[in-house]
N, C-alpha and C positions, 0 to 999 in steps of 0.2 A: 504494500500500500504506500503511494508516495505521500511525502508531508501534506501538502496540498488535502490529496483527499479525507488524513487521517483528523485535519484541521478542520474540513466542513463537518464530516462525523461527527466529533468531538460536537465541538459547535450546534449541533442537532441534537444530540445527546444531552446536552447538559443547559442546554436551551442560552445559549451565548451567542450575541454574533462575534465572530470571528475574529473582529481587531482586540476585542476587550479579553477571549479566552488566549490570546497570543500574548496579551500584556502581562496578563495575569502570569501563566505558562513561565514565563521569562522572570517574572518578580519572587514565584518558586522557587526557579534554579540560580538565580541569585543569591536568596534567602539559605538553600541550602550551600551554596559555594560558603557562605560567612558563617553559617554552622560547623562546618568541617576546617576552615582555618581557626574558628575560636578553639575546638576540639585539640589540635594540635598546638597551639599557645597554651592549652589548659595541662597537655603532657609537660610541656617544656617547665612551665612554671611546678610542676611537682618534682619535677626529676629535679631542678635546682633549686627547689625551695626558697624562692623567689617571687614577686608578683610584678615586676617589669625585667624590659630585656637590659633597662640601664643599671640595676640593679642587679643582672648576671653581669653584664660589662663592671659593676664592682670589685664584684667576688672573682671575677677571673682577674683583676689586675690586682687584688689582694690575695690571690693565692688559695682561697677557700675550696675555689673547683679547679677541678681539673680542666688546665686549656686546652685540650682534644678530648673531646669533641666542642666543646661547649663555645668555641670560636662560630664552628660553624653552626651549632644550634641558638647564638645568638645574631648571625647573620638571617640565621632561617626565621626565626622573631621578627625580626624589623621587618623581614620582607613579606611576611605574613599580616603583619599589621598594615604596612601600605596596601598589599592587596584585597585585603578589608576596606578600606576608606575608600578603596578606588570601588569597588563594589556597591558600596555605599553610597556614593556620588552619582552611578550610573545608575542606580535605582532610586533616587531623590530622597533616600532615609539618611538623614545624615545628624 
């Protein structure tokens, strides 16, 4: 079934037109993209028992943690946060 058809379906089915079941559709997979980067911020902050990444950037330059890996799971932090906001911005929840 191509997009198309699976979009009027849909849209019949659940009795939407079409633009609003595609906005909607999209404001889902959004919603979940920033559930699954929070998820992942939520491992990081327990594995260094921590609640920001400036505050792993602490502890790694006082010695608390271990700097491998935690370099790059503080890289992975920030970048997970920008890709959050940028999520955020493109779905007007900000």
């Amino acid at each position: 079934m191509t997009v198309q058809a699976m979009t009027h379906t849909l849209s019949d089915l659940l009795a939407l037109p079409e633009p609003e079941l595609v906005h909607k559709g999209l404001l889902a997979l959004i919603e979940k993209e920033i559930r699954l980067a929070e998820q992942e911020i939520a491992v990081l902050r327990e594995r260094y028992d921590v609640f920001s990444p400036e505050a792993l950037y602490q502890a790694i330059q006082e010695g608390t943690v271990v700097p491998h890996p935690a370099w790059e799971d503080y890289i992975v932090w920030k970048n997970k946060l920008a890709h959050i906001s940028s999520l955020q911005q493109t779905s007007g929840r900000n």
